[in-house]
KOLVEXDO-396334 format. One record per residue (C-alpha): residue in one letter; x, y, z. Coordinates in pm, 1 decimal. Example, Ala and Ser with C-alpha at 12.3 -4.5 7.8 and 13.67 -1.06 7.14 Angstrom:
 code        u        v        w
    A   1230.0   -450.0    780.0
    S   1367.0   -106.0    714.0
***
This chain:
 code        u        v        w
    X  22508.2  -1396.6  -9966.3
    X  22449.9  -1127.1  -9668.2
    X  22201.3  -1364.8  -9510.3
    X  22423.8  -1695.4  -9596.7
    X  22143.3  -1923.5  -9699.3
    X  22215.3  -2306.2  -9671.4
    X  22039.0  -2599.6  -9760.8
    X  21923.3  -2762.8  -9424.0
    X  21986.8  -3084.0  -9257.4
    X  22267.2  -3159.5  -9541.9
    X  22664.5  -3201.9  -9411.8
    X  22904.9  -2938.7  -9585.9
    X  23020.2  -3221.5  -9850.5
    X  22692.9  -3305.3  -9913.4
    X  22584.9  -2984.7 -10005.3
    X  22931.0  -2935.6 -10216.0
    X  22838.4  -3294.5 -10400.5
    X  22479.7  -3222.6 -10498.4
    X  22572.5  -2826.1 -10613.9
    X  22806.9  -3009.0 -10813.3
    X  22547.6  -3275.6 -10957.8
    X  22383.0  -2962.4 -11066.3
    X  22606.6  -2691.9 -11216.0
    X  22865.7  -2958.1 -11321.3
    X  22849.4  -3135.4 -11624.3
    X  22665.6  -3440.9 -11564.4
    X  22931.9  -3672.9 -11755.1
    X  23153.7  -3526.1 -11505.4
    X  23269.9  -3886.6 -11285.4
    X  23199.7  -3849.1 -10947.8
    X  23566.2  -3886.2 -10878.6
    X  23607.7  -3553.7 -11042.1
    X  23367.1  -3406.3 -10871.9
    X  23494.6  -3515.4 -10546.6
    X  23879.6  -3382.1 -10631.2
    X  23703.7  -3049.6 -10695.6
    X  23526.3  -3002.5 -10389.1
    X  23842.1  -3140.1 -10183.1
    X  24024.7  -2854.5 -10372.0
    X  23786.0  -2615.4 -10259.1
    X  23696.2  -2756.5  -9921.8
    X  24085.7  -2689.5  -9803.2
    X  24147.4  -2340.3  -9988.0
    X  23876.1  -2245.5  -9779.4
    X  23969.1  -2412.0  -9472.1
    X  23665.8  -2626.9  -9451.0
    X  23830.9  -2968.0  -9438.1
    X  23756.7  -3038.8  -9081.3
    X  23424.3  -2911.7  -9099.3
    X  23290.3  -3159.8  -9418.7
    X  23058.5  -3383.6  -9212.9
    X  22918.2  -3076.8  -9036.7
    X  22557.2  -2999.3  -9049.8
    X  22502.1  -2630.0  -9225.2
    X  22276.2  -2586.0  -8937.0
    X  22548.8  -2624.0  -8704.0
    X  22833.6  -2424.6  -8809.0
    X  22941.3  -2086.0  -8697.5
    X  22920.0  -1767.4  -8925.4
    X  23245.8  -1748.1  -9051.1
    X  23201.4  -2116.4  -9154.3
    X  22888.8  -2045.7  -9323.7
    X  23033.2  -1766.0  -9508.5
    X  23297.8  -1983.4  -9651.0
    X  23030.3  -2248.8  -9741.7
    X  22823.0  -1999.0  -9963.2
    X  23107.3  -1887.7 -10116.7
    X  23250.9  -2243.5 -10140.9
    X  22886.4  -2364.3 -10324.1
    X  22941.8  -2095.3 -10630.1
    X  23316.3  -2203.2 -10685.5
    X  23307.0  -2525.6 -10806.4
    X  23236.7  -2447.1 -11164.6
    X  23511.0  -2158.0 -11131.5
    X  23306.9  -1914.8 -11211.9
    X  23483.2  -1576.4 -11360.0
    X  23288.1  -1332.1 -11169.3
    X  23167.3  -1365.8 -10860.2
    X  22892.0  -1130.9 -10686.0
    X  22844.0  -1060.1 -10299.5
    X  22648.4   -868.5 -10103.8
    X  22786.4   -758.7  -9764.0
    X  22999.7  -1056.5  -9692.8
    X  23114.0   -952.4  -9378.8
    X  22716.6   -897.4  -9247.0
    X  22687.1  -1084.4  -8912.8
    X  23036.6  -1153.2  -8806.9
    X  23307.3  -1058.3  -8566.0
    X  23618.9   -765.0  -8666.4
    X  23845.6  -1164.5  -8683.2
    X  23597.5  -1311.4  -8878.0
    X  23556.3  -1037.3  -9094.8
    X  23878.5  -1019.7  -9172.0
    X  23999.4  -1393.6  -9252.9
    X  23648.3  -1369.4  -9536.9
    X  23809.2  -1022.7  -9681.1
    X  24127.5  -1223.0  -9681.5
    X  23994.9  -1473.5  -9869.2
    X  23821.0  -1284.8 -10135.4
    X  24175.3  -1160.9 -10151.2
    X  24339.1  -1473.5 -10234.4
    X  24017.9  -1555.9 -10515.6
    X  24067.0  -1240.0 -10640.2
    X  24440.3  -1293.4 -10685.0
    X  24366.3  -1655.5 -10805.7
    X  24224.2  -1516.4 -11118.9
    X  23835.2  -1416.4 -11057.3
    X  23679.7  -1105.9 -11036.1
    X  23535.4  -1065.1 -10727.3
    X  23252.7   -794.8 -10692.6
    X  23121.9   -700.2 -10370.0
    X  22945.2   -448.5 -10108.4
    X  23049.8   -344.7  -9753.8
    X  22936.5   -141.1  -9508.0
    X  23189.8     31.9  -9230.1
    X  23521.3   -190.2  -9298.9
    X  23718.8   -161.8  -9020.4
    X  24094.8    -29.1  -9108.2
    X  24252.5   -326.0  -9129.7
    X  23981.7   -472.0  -9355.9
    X  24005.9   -126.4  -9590.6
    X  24388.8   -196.0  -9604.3
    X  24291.1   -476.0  -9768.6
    X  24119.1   -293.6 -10062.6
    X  24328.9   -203.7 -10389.0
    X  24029.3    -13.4 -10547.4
    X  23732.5    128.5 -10398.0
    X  23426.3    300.0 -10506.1
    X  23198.0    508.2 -10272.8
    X  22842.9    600.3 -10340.4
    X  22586.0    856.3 -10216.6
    X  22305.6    996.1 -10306.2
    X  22371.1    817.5 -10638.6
    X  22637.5    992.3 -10685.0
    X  23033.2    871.0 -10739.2
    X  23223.0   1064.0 -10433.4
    X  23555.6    867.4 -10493.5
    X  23714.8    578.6 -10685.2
    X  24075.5    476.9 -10626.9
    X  24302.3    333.7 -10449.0
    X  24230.2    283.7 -10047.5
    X  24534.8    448.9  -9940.4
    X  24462.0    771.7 -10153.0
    X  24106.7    857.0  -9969.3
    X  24356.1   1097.8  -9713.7
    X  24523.9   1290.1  -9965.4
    X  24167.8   1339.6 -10152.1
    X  24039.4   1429.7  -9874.2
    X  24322.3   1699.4  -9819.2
    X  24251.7   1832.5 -10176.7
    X  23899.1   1921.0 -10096.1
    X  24010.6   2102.8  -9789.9
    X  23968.1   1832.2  -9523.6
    X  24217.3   1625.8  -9317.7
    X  24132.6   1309.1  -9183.6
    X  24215.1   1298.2  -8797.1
    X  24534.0   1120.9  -8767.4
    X  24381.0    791.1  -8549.0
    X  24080.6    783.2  -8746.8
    X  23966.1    494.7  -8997.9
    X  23980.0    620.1  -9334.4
    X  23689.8    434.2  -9438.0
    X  23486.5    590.8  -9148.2
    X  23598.4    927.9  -9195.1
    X  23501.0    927.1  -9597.8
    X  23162.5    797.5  -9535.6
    X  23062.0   1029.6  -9284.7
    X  23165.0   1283.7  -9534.5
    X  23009.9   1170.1  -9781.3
    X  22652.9   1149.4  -9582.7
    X  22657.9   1515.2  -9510.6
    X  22807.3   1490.9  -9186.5
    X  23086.1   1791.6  -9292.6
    X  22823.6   1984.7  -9478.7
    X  22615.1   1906.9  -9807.8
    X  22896.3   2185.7  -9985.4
    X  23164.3   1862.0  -9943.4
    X  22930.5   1633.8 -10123.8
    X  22921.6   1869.7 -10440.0
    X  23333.3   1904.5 -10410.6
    X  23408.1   1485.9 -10404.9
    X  23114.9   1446.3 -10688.0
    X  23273.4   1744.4 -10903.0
    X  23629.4   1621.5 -10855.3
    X  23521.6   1289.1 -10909.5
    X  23364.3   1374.3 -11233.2
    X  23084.8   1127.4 -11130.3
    X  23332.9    820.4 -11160.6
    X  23483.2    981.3 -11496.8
    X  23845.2   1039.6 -11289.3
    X  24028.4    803.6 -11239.9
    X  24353.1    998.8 -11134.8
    X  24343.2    817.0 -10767.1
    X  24288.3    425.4 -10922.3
    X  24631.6    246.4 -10904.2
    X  24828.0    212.6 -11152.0
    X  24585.1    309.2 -11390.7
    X  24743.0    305.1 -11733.7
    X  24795.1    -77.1 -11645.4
    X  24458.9   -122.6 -11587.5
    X  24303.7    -21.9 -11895.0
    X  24599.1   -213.8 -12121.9
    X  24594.8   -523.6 -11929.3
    X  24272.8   -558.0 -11806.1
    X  24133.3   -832.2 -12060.5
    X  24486.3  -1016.0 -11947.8
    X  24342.5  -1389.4 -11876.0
    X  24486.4  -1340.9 -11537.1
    X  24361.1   -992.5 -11465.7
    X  24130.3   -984.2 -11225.6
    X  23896.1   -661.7 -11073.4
    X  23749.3   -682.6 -10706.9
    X  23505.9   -430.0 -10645.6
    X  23396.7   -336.6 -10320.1
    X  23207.8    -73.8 -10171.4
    X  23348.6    -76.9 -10444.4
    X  23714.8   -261.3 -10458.0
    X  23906.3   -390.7 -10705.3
    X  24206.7   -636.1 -10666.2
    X  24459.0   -705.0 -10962.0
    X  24575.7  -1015.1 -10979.8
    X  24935.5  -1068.1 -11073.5
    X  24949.1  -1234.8 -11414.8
    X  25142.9  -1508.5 -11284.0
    X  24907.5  -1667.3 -11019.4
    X  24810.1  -2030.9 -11172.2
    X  24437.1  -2119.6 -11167.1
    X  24215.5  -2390.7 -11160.1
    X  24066.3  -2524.5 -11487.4
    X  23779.3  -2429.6 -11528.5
    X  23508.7  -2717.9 -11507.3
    X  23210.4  -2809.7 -11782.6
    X  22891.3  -2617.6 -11667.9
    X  22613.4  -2751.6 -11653.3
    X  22395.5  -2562.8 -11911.7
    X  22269.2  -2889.3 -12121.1
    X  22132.2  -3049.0 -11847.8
    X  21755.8  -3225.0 -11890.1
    X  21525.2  -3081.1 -11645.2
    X  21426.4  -3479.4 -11543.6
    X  21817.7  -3518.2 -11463.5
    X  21754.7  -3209.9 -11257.3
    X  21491.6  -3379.4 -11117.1
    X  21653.2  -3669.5 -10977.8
    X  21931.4  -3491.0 -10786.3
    X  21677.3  -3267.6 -10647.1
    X  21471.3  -3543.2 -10519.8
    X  21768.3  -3726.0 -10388.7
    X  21832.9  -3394.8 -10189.1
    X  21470.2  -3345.1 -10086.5
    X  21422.3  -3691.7  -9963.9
    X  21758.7  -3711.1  -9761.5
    X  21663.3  -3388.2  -9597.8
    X  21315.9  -3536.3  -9492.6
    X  21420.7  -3826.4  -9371.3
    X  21650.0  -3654.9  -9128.6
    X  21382.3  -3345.9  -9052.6
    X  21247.3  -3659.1  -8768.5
    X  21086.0  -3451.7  -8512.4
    X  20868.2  -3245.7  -8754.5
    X  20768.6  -3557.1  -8902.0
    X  20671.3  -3677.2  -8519.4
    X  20504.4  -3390.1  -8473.7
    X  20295.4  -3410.3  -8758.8
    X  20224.3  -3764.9  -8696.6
    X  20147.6  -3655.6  -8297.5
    X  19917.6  -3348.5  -8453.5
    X  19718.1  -3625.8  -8681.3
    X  19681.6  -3880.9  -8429.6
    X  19561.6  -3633.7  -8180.4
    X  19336.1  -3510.5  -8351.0
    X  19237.4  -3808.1  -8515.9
    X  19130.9  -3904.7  -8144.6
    X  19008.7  -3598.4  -8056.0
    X  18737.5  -3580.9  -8354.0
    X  18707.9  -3945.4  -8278.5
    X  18629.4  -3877.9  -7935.6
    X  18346.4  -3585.1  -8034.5
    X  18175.1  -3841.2  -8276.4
    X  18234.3  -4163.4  -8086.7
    X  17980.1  -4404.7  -8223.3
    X  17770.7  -4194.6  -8405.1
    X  17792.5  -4361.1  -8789.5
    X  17572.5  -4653.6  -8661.3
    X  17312.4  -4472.5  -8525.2
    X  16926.7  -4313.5  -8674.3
    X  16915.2  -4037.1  -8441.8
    X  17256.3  -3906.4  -8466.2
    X  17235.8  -3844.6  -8816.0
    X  17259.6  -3446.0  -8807.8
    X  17535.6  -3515.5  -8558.4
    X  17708.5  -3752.3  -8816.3
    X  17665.6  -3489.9  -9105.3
    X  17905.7  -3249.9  -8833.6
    X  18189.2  -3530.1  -8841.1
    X  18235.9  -3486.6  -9212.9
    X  18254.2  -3124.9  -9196.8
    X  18490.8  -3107.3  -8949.3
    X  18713.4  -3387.3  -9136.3
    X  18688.4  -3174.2  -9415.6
    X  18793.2  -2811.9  -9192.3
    X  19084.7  -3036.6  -9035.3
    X  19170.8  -3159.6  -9404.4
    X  19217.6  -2739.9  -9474.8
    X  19412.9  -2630.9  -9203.9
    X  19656.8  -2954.5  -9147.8
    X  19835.7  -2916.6  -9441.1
    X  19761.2  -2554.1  -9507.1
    X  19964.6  -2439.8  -9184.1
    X  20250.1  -2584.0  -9229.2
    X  20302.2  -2479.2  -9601.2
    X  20262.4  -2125.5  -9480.5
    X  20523.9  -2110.5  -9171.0
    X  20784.2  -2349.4  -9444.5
    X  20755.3  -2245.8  -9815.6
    X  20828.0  -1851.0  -9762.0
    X  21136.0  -1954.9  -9596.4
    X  21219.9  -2222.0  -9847.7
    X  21169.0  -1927.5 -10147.9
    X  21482.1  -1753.8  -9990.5
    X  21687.7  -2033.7 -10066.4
    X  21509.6  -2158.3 -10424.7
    X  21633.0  -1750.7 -10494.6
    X  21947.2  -1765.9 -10482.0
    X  21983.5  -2170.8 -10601.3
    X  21768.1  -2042.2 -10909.9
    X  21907.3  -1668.2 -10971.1
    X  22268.9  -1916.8 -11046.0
    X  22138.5  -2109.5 -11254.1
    X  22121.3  -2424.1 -11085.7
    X  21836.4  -2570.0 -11146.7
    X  21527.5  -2549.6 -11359.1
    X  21217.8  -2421.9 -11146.5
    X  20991.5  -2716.7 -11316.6
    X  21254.2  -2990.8 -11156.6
    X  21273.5  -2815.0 -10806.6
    X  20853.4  -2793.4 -10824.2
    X  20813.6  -3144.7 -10933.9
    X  21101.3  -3289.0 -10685.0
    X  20875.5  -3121.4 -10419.4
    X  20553.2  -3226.4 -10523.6
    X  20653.8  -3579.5 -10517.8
    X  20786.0  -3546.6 -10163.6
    X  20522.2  -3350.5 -10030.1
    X  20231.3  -3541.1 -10185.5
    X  20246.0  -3916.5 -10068.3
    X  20325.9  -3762.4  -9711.6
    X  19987.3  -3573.7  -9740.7
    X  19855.6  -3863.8  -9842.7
    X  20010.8  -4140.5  -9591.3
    X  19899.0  -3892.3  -9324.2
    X  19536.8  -3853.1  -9447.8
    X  19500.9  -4238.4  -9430.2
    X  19694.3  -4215.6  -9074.3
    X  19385.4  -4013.4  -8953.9
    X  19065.8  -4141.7  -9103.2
    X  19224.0  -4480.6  -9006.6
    X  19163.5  -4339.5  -8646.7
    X  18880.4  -4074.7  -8657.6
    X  18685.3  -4286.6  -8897.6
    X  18678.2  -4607.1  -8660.7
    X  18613.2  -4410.0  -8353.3
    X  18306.4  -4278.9  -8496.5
    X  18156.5  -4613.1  -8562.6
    X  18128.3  -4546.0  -8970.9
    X  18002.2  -4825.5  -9232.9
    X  18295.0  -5071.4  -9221.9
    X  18293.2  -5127.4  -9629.8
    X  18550.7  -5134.4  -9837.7
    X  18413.6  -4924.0 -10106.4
    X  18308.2  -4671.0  -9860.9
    X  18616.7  -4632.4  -9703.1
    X  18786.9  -4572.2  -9963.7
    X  18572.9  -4343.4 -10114.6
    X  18619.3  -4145.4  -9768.0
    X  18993.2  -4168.1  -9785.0
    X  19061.0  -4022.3 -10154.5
    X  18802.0  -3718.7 -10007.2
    X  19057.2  -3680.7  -9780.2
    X  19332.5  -3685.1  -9942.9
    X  19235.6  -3487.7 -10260.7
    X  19098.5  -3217.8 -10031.8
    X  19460.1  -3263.5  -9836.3
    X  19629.0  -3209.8 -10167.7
    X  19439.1  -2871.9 -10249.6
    X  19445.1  -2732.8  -9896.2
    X  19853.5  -2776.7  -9966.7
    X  19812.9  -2609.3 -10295.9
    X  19645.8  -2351.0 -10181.5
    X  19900.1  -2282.4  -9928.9
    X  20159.3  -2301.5 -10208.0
    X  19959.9  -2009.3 -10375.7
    X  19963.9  -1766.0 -10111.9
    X  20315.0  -1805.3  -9941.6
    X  20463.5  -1793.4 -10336.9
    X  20380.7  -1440.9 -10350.8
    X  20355.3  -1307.4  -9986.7
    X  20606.1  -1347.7  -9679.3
    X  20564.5  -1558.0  -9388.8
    X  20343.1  -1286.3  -9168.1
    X  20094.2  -1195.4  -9422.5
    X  20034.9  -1562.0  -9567.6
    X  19942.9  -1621.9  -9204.7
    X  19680.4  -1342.3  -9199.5
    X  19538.2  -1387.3  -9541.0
    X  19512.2  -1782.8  -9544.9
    X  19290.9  -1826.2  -9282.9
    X  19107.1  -1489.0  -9378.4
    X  19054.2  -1642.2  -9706.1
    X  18966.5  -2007.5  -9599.6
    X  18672.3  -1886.5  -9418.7
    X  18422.2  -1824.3  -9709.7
    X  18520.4  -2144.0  -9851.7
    X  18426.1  -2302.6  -9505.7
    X  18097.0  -2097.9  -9496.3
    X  18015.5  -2190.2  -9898.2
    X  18088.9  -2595.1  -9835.4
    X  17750.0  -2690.1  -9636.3
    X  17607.6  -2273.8  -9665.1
    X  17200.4  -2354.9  -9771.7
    X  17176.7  -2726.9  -9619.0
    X  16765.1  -2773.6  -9569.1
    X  16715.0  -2497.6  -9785.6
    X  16836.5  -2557.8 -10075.5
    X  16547.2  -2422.6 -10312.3
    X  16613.2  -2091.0 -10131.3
    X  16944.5  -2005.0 -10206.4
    X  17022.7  -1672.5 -10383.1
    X  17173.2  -1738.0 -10737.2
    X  17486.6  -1538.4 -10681.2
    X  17585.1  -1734.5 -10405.7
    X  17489.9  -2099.6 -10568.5
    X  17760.6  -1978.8 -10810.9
    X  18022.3  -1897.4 -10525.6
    X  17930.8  -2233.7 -10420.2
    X  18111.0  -2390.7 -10683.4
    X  18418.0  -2239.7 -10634.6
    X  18470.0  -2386.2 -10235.1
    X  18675.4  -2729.4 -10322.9
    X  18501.0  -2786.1  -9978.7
    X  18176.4  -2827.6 -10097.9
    X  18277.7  -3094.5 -10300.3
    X  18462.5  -3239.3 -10069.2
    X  18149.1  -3244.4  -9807.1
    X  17917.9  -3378.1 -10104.1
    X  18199.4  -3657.1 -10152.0
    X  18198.6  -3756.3  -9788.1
    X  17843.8  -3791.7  -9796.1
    X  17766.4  -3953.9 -10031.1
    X  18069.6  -4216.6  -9932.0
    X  17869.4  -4225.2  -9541.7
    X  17525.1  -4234.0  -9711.8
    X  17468.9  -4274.5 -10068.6
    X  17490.8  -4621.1 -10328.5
    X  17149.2  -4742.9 -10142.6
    X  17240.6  -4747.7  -9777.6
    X  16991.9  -4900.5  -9518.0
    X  16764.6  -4747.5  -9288.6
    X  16991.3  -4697.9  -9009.0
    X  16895.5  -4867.4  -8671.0
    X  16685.3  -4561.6  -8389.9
    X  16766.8  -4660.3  -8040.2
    X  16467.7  -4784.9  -7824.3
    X  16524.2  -4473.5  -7579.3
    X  16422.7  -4228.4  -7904.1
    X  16112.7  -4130.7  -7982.4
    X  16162.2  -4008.9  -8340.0
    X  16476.0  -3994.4  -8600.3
    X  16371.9  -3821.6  -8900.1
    X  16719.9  -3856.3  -9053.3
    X  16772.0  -4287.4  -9013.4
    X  16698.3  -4317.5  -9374.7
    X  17016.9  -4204.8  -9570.5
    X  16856.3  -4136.7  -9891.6
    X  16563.1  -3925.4  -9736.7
    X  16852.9  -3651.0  -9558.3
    X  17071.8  -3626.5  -9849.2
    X  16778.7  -3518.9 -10058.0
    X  16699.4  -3304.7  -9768.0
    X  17027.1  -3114.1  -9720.4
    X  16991.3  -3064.0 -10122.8
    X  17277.5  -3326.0 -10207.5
    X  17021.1  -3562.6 -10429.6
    X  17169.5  -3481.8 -10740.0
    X  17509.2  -3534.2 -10688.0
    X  17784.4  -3744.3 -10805.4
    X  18044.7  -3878.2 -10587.2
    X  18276.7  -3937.1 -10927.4
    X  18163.8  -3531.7 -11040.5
    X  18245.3  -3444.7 -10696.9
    X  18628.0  -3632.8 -10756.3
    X  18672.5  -3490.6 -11065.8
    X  18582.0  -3129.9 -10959.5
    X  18883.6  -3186.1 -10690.2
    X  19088.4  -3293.5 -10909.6
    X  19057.0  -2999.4 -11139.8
    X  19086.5  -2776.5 -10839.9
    X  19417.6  -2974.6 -10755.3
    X  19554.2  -2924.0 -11034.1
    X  19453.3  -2543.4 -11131.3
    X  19580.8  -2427.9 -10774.6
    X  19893.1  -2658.2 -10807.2
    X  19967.2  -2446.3 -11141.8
    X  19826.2  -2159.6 -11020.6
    X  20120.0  -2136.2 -10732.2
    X  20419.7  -2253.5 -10971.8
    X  20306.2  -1980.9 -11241.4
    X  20299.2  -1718.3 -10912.5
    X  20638.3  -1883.2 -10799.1
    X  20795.3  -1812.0 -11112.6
    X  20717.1  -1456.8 -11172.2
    X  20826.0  -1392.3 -10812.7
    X  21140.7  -1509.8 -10934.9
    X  21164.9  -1392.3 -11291.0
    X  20885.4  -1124.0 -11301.8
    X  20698.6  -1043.3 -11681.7
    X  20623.2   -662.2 -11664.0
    X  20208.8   -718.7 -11610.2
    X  20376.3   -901.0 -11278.8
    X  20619.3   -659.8 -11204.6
    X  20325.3   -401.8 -11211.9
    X  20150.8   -616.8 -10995.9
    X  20433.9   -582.9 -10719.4
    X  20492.9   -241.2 -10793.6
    X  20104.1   -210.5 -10656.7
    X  20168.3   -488.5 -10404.8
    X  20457.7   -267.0 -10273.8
    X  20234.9     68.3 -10196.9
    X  19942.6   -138.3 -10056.4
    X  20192.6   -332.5  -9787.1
    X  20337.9     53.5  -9726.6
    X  20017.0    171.4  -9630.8
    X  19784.4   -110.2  -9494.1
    X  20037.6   -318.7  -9404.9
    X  19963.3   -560.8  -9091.0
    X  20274.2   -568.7  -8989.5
    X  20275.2   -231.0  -8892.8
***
């Protein structure tokens, strides 16, 4: 709530109509559905704002929204932190207003605030202070002064009330003060100052009754006020139901995300031509060999860092918002990880083909069908990894670090993927073994073999060379120690790499959201390594 996450590139009722496919029963009709979010839409004075994009509204607006999103299954109790974080003394006050009328509508509203201004504190019937985790007062707003007066201190007659208690109650008028409010408080065990307190406590399970704590506050709601039925949640709900809405939402917002699209079809195609350009008729030719051998390692470097990048700046971002969407029970994390996978994957994929289509015909390579396609699922498996990979780092670290750690750790797998070529008989056994954990080495031996193995010719040596020891395919990919291998090994190794880092990132995606204690130790020791090596600092 204090940093009023939204869903991108959705309007306002778009947002309301898929929360609703999700926490609303599903046999709900969509005319239902619709008559609910109208409901809510003009109690919270969104109405003219419905075919806004989230992106584009102001703060007070997007305040409304996120409270607007967690009301259409009329939830009892509702939790906020700092709702008034980010906007101006009138804004402020029209949100505290409307917690006010929820509150009084039969919901208990629980929230935190910092600093109210005076006429936001006159809006508070109960009110709870904290410090030092200790209780310094709970009670009605309008009773702080003559605490205060009981304790021996008198609150300056223009002064906010609010103000005046907290910077009493953070030593400001001497530590002694601090012991006073927590002894007269009883640690929260008096309630002499709450309001009306003997009605509290008899008609506080009243269906009506409602408690609003804030900083903390409590409004009562009169036991009259009529309130909206509450609808069917959506607790039964399949996960592949879940599924579909979320890749309904997922797609829409794609579609309409057009310049990053662009630009990732402006990034492939340049460098498609670019690589192109380095290589330009080199597949053809017996003395370029070596030269050849370079174009498939730096298709597969480009086929690491295209989709790795991009993952890194996006899914940290996108983890806020899977938070809070998850933390209420929206969704099932298995339906939001599969929606995205099948949105993210044929992109990879389209793109991949988008750029050996280019790079690939610049470079003058075998024009077969089998070998061009054996190039292009290279390409993209290694595309799909690269992505997973990214998943696995930015599902446990924020955007900064996954930038500093990524490429840190991408560059022994870069070394390991063509590390020993020539010299194969030499290698040192500890790092043959490291060798088979770089999905790039595979991915090299795969292009390879698609360039040069399954009996190639003797490529042609121009009449202006005197020697090309490389023109015979089979000769150099004995010679660079690829003569054993398996371009269908080499797929399936991918694939198992695909899919372990693919799991690997949703099982680290779902202990950052619901932590098991070996995890939560994990972060606890995450937590004083980033205090003290931090790279951010």
């Amino acid at each position: 709530m204090q940093d009023d996450l939204l869903q991108p590139l959705l309007t306002v009722e778009e947002s309301m109509l898929f929360a609703a496919d999700l926490k609303l029963n599903r046999e709900l009709s969509k005319k239902d559905k619709l008559i609910a979010i109208k409901e809510i839409l003009e109690m919270l004075r969104l109405t003219t704002a419905k075919d806004t994009l989230t992106e584009k509204l102001s703060g007070g607006e997007r305040k409304r929204v996120s409270i607007a999103l967690e009301l259409l299954n009329n939830p009892p109790i509702i939790f906020l932190d700092e709702p008034t974080t980010g906007l101006d003394d009138l804004s402020s006050s029209q949100c505290i207003s409307l917690l006010k009328i929820l509150a009084e509508g039969g919901r208990t509203v629980i929230c935190s605030i910092h600093a109210p201004s005076a006429r936001i504190f006159s809006k508070f019937d109960h009110t709870y202070i904290v410090s030092a985790g200790q209780c310094m007062y709970q009670g009605y707003g309008q009773d702080i002064i003559p605490f205060m007066s009981n304790i021996g201190l008198t609150c300056p007659t223009h002064y906010n009330p609010a103000d005046f208690i907290i910077e009493v109650s953070t030593g400001d008028y001497g530590v002694e003060f601090l012991e006073k409010m927590s002894t007269v408080m009883d640690n929260g065990k008096n309630t002499s100052f709450c309001k009306d307190v003997k009605c509290q406590f008899e008609e506080i399970q009243l269906p009506n009754q409602t408690t609003n704590t804030q900083m903390c506050t409590i409004t009562y709601a009169p036991t009259t006020t009529t309130e909206r039925p509450v609808l069917p949640y959506n607790c039964d709900c399949s996960v592949w139901y879940q599924f579909g809405v979320l890749l309904r939402r997922l797609w829409i917002q794609t579609y309409r995300d057009t310049n990053y699209m662009i630009l990732k079809i402006i990034v492939h195609a340049m460098l498609g031509v670019l690589i192109g350009g380095f290589y330009l008729n080199m597949g053809q030719d017996g003395s370029k060999t070596l030269f050849n051998f370079g174009f498939c390692y730096t298709c597969m470097i480009a086929f690491l860092y295209l989709p790795l990048m991009p993952t890194l700046l996006h899914f940290p971002t996108e983890i806020q918002l899977i938070k809070r969407e998850y933390f209420n029970r929206w969704y099932r994390l298995t339906a939001y990880y599969l929606a995205m996978s099948l949105i993210t994957l044929p992109i990879l994929a389209t793109l991949a083909v988008f750029y050996v289509s280019i790079a690939y015909v610049m470079s003058d390579q075998p024009i077969e069908f089998q070998r061009i396609a054996m190039f292009v699922l290279i390409c993209i498996l290694t595309s799909f990894i690269s992505d997973s990979f990214g998943l696995l780092i930015a599902s446990v670290v924020d955007i900064v670090n996954a930038m500093f750690i990524a490429p840190v750790a991408s560059v022994p797998l870069i070394l390991l993927a063509v590390y020993g070529m020539g010299q194969a008989n030499s290698i040192p056994l500890l790092i043959k073994i490291a060798m088979h954990f770089s999905y790039l080495r595979y991915g090299m031996e795969g292009l390879t073999i698609a360039i040069y193995g399954n009996g190639r010719t003797v490529l042609p040596c121009p009449d202006e060379e005197d020697l090309c020891p490389f023109r015979d395919p089979k000769f150099f990919i004995t010679f660079i120690g690829m003569g054993n291998a398996i371009f269908w090994l080499d797929v399936l190794a991918l694939a198992i790499c695909f899919i372990i880092f693919r799991f690997t990132s949703f099982y680290l995606l779902r202990q950052r959201l619901r932590p098991n204690k070996t995890f939560a130790a994990l972060q606890v020791i995450g937590r004083i390594v980033k205090s003290h090596f931090s790279i951010t600092r």
